[in-house]
C-alpha positions as CSV (number, residue, x, y, z in Angstrom):
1,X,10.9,-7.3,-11.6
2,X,8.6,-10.1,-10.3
3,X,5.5,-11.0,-8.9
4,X,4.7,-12.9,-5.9
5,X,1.7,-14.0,-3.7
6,X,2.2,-15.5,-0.2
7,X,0.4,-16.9,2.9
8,X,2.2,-14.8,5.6
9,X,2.5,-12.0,7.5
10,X,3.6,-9.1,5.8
11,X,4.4,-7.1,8.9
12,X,6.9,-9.9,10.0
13,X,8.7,-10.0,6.0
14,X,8.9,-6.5,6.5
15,X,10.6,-6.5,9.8
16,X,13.2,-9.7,9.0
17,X,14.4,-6.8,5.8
18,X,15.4,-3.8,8.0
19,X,18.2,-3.0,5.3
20,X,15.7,-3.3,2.5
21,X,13.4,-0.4,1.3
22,X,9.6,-1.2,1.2
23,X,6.7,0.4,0.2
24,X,3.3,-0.9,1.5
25,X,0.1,0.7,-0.1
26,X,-3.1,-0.4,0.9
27,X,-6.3,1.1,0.3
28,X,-8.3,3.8,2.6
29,X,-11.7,5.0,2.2
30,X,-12.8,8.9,1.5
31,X,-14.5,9.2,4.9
32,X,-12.0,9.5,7.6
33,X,-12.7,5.5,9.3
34,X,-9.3,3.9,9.9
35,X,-10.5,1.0,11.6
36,X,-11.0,-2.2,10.0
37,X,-9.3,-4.6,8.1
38,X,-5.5,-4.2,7.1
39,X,-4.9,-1.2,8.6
40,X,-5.9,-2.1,12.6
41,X,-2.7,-4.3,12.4
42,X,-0.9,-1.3,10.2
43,X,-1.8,1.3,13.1
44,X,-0.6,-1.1,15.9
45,X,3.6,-1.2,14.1
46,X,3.1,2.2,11.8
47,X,0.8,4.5,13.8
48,X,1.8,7.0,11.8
49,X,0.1,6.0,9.2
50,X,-3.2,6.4,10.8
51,X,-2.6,9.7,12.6
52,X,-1.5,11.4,9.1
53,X,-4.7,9.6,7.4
54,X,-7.1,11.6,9.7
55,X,-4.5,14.8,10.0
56,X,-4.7,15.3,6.0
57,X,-7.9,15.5,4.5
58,X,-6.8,16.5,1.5
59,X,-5.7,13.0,0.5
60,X,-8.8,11.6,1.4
61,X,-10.2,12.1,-1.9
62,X,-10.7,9.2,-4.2
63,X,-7.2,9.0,-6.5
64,X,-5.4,10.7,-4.2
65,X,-2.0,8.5,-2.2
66,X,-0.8,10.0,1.2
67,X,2.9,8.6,1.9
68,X,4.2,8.1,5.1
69,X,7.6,7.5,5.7
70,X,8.4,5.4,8.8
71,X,11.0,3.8,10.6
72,X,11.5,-0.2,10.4
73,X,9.0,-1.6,13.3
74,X,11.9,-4.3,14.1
75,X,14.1,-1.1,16.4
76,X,17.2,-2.2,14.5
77,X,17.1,0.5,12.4
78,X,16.8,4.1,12.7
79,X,16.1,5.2,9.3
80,X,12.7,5.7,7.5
81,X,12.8,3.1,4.4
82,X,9.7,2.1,4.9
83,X,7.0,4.1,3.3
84,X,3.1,3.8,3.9
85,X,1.3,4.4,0.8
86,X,-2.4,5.5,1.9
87,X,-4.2,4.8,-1.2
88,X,-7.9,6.7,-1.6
89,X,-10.0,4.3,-3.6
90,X,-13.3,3.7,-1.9
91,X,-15.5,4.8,0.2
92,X,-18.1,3.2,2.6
93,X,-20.8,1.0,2.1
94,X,-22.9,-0.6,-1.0
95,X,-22.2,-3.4,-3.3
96,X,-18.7,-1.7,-4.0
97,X,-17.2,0.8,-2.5
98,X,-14.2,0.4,-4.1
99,X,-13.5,2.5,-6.8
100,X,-11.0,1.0,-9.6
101,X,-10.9,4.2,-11.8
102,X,-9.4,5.9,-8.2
103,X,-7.0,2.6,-7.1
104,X,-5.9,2.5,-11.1
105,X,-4.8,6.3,-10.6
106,X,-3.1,6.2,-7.1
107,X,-0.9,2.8,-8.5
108,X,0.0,4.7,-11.6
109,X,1.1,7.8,-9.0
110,X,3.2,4.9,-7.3
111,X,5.0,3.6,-9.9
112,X,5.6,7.0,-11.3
113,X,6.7,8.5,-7.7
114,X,9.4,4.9,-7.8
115,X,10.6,5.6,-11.0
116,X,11.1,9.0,-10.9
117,X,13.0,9.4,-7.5
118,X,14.9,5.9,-7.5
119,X,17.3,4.3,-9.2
120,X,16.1,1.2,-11.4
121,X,19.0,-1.3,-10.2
122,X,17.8,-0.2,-6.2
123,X,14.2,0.1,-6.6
124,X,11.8,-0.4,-3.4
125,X,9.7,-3.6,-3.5
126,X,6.5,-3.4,-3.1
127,X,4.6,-5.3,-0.3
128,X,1.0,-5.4,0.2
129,X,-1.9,-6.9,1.2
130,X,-4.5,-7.9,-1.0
131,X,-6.2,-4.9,-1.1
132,X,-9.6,-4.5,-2.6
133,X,-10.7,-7.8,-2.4
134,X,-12.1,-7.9,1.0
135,X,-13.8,-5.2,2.9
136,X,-14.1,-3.2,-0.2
137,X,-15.8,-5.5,-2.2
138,X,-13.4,-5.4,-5.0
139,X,-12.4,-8.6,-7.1
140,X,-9.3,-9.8,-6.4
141,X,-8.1,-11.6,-10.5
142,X,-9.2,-7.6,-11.7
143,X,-6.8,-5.7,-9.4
144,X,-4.1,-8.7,-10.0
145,X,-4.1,-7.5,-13.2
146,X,-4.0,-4.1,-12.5
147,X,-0.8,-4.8,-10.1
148,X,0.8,-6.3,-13.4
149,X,-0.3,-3.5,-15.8
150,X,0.9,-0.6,-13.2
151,X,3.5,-2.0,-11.3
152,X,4.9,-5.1,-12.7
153,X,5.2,-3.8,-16.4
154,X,7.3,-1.3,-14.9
155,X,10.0,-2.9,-13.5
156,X,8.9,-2.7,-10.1
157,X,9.1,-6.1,-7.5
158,X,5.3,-6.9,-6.0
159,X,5.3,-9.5,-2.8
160,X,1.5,-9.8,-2.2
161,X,0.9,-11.4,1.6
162,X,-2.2,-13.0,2.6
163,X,-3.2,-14.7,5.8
């Protein structure tokens, strides 16, 4: 288990690992916009990701995680060991429209859904962006702690990128 922050791009680490299994959540809003922020890049190598968002309504309710598995955007690889996790935790506009209470629940779903269907000496990192710090007004120290308390604690690898 560890716990890392880095300037980068995350869509390069995760395409220089083909062999590696990776799960990238991020956070998507309740209203069906896919459009901004973290996930016009995600769209352009998984566009998957975006086409499931807006085909599953179902998940966009706040605490609810849509996963998408998808192929390694690199083409070396044919398999899907990458998996999009389409966190619900806000929705549009106001001071904050992120919801913690909703991000707090779809980690815990995460960490449950890696524990339960992996085993701990092969366990997925986790790669993300710093979600809920940016568009959705969230604070940034808060939902580092919240990556330690629900993933971390657990066993689980975090790489954080940041541009």
């Amino acid at each position: 288990m560890s716990y890392s922050e880095t300037k980068g791009d995350l869509f390069e680490y995760v395409g220089n690992n083909p062999d590696e299994i990776i799960w990238i959540p991020h956070i998507v809003n309740s209203l069906n916009a896919f459009g901004a922020g973290f996930v016009v890049p995600l769209a352009k190598y998984y566009p998957d990701a975006k086409k499931r968002y807006h085909d599953y309504p179902e998940f966009r309710v706040l605490g609810k995680t849509l996963y998408i598995p998808c192929v390694n955007h690199n083409g070396q690889d044919d398999s899907r060991n990458v998996i999009i996790a389409n966190m619900c935790a806000q929705t549009l506009g106001g001071k904050r429209p992120l919801y913690y209470n909703a991000l707090a629940k779809c980690m815990i779903q995460i960490a449950n859904d890696i524990i339960w269907n992996y085993d701990d000496k092969f366990y997925p990192t986790i790669v993300c962006p710093k979600f809920g710090s940016a568009l959705a007004g969230g604070n940034w120290e808060f939902i580092r702690e919240l990556i330690h308390d629900c993933w971390v604690r657990e066993g689980l690898t975090v790489k954080v990128f940041y541009l």
